[in-house]
N, C-alpha and C positions, 0 to 999 in steps of 0.2 A: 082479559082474564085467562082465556084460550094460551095466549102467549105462555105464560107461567106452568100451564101443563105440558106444553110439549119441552120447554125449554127444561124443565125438570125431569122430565119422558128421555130426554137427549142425555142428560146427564145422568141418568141409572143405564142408561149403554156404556157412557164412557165408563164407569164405574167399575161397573162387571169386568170387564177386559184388562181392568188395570191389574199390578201387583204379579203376573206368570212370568216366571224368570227364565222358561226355555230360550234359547237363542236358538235362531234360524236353520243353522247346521245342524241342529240335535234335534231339530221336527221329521227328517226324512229319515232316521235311524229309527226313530222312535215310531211312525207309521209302519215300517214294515216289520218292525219288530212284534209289538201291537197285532198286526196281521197275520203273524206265524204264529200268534196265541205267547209269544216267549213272555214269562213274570215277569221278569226285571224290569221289561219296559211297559207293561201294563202296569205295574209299580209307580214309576215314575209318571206315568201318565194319571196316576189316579195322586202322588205328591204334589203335583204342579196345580192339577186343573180341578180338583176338589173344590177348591174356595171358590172357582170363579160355577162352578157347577151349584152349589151352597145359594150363592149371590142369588143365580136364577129360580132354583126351586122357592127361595123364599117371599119371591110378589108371588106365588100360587097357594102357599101353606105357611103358614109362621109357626106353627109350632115345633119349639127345635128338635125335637127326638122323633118328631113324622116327617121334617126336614132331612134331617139324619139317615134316617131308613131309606126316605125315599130316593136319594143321593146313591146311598149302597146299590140299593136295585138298579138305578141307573148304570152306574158301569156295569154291573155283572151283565146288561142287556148289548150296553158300552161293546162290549170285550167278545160278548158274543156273535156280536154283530160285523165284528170289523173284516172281517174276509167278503164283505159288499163296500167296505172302503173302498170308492177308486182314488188315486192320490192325483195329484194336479203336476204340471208338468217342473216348477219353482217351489223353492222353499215356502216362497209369500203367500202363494197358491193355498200350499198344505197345509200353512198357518191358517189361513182362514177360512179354510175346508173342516180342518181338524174341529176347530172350535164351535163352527155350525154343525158336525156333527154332534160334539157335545150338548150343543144349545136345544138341537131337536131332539134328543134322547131324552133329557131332562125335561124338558116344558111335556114331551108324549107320558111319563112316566109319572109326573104330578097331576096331571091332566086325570089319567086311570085310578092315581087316589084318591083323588076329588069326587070320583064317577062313583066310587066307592062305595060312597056312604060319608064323604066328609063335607060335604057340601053346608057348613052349617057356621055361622058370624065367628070371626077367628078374636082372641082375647088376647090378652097380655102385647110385650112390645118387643120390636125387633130388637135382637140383640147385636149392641153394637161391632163386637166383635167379627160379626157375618158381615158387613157391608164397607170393614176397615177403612174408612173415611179419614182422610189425613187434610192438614192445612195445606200443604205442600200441592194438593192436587186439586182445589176448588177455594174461593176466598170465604169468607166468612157466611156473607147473603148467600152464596150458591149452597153451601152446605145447609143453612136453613132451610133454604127452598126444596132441596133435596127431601132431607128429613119428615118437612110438612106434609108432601104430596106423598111419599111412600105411606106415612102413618094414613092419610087421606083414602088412598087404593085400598087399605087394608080394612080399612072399616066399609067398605062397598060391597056391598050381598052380594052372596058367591059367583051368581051368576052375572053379575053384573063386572066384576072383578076382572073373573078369567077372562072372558072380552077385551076388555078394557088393554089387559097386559097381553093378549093377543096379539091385539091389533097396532094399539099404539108405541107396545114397547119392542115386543117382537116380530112387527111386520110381516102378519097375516094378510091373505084380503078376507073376505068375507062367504067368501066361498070356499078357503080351506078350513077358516072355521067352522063353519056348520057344519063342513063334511066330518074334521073331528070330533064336536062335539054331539053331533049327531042331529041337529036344530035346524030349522027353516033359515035363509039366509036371512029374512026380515026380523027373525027374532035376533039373530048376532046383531046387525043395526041399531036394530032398537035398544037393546041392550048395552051397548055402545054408548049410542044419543042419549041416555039414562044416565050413565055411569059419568058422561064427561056434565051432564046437569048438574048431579049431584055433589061433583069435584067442584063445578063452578060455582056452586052454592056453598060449599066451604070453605073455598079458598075468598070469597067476600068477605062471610064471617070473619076469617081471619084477620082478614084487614081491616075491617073495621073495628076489631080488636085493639090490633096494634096502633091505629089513631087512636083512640079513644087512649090510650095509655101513654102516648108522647104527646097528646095535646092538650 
């Protein structure tokens, strides 16, 4: 049953990273552009890599208008922040330098509105539009499986949640979590070992569902 979460865990990384249409040659114009503060390319950086920005804040918040905001804040932290960019020595380098910066700007910035005061069961459903999910790029069961365990993460109490997407989606250990969220390493663990229960107690349910309806 384990299998089914991370295999689902794997497929909301590939996800995120699909659909940015910079090519290789326009990452290193655009990093030092970025870094002299010039609009036009903090422009284009905020054109390109919103959606894949969007994607990640929404395992931490679903609601789209505090998704929205918190996306905003993000770059303007983004853009402020980039004159501690240091670039890599390759295009390929900066590609996925660039994008791990976005990824930790974003996860630090939903993280603080969660600290907030939002820590509290999230309602309604992803909109599909955020997670553009095509035929073309997963077969049909992957796309279910997809779907199920996203909706699954989102109904996991808050704290159980941010963990959860910490750790398994974004490759925390457990010791830079706590140090983020500010918690004893053994409550991240446990919190953790909770959250993957509770997934694994749903995702039965589900199947035994789905027998019980083709059999």
């Amino acid at each position: 049953m384990l299998t089914r979460i991370y295999k689902a865990t794997n497929n909301i990384r590939d996800n995120e990273s699909k659909s940015l249409t910079l090519t290789l040659e326009n990452i290193n114009r655009l990093i030092k552009g970025c870094i002299d503060k010039e609009y036009i390319y903090q422009k284009m950086v905020y054109k390109n890599y919103q959606g894949y920005a969007m994607k990640i804040v929404f395992r931490y918040l679903y609601r789209h208008e505090k998704v929205v905001d918190v996306v905003n804040d993000g770059f303007v932290k983004l853009f402020n922040g980039f004159s501690h960019f240091k670039p890599a020595d390759n295009e390929e380098g900066n590609k996925k330098k660039l994008m791990g910066y976005i990824k930790r700007v974003m996860i630090n910035t939903a993280i603080d509105e969660l600290r907030r005061g939002s820590m509290s069961p999230e309602i309604g459903g992803i909109p599909d539009s955020v997670w553009g999910f095509s035929v073309r790029d997963h077969d049909a069961d992957q796309q279910l499986l997809y779907k199920q365990v996203l909706s699954m993460i989102k109904e996991l109490p808050p704290a159980y949640r941010i963990v959860f997407n910490m750790h398994e989606i974004d490759g925390f250990n457990h010791l830079e979590i706590a140090g983020r969220l500010q918690i004893p390493i053994g409550t991240s663990k446990s919190n953790l070992s909770r959250a993957k229960a509770i997934l694994q107690k749903k995702i039965k349910q589900s199947e035994e569902i789905d027998y019980a309806v083709f059999t």
